[in-house]
N, C-alpha and C positions, 0 to 999 in steps of 0.2 A: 803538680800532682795533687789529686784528691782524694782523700779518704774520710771513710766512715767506718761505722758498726754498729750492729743491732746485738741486744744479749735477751734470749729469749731464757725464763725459769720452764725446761722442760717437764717437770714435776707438775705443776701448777696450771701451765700452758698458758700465762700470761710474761707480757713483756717484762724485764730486771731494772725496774724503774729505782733510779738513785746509786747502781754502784757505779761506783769511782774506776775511773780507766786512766792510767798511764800512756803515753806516747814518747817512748825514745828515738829518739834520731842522732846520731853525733853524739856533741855535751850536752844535746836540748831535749830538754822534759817539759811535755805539757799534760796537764790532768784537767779533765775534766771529769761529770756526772752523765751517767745516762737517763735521759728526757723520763716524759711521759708515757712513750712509746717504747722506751728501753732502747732507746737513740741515742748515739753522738751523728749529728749529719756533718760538722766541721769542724777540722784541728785545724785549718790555715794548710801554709803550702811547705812543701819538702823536695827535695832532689832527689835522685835517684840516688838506690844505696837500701843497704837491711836499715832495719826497721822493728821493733819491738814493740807490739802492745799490751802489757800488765792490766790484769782484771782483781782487781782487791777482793776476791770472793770473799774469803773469809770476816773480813767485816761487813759483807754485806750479809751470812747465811747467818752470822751472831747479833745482828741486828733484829733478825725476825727469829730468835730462840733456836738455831737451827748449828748442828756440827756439820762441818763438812771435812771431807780427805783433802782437798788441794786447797788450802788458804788462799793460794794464788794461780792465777791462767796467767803465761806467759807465751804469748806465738810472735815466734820471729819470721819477718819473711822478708821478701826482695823485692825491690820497685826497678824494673829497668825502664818502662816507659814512664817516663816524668809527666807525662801527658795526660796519663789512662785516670781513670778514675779507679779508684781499687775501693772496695769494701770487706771486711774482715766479720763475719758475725758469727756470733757464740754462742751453744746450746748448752744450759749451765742446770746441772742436778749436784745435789751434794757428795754424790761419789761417779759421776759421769762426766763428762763434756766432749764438746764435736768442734770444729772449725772447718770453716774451707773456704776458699776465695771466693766472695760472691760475685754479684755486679749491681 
């Protein structure tokens, strides 16, 4: 299985370049930064099964002088084909945000 995500600053309308993403799986946690583009293109491989990705918003909206209501995005979801490619991307305002399964 493959996954990604993009975090877009709706406010702004550019990419959320630099915050920090979580990937739970199991007992395995992997974090990375979103790119240039406000990308993670790859966490490696996982098995089917929930799935958890943590968006550190709030160190990211305190970074640029900014309060936000949700310190944290957290969207759980389910991988049944191990196969697919899944993409997770996030539309991130300091009292807003959206998800939904891309591709």
């Amino acid at each position: 299985m493959s996954l990604s995500t993009h975090v877009l600053d709706a406010v702004n309308g550019v990419p959320a370049v630099g915050l920090r993403v979580s990937w739970h799986f199991g007992a395995s946690v992997v974090t990375r930064e979103t790119d240039s583009d406000g990308r993670i293109s790859s966490w490696g491989q996982a098995d089917a099964g929930v799935h958890r990705l943590v968006f550190d918003t709030g160190s990211w909206f305190g970074s640029r002088g900014q309060r936000t209501f949700y310190p944290e995005v957290s969207v759980v979801f389910e991988i049944v084909d191990a196969e697919a490619h899944h993409h997770v991307p996030l539309l991130l305002s300091p009292f807003a945000y959206s998800t939904y399964r891309g591709s």
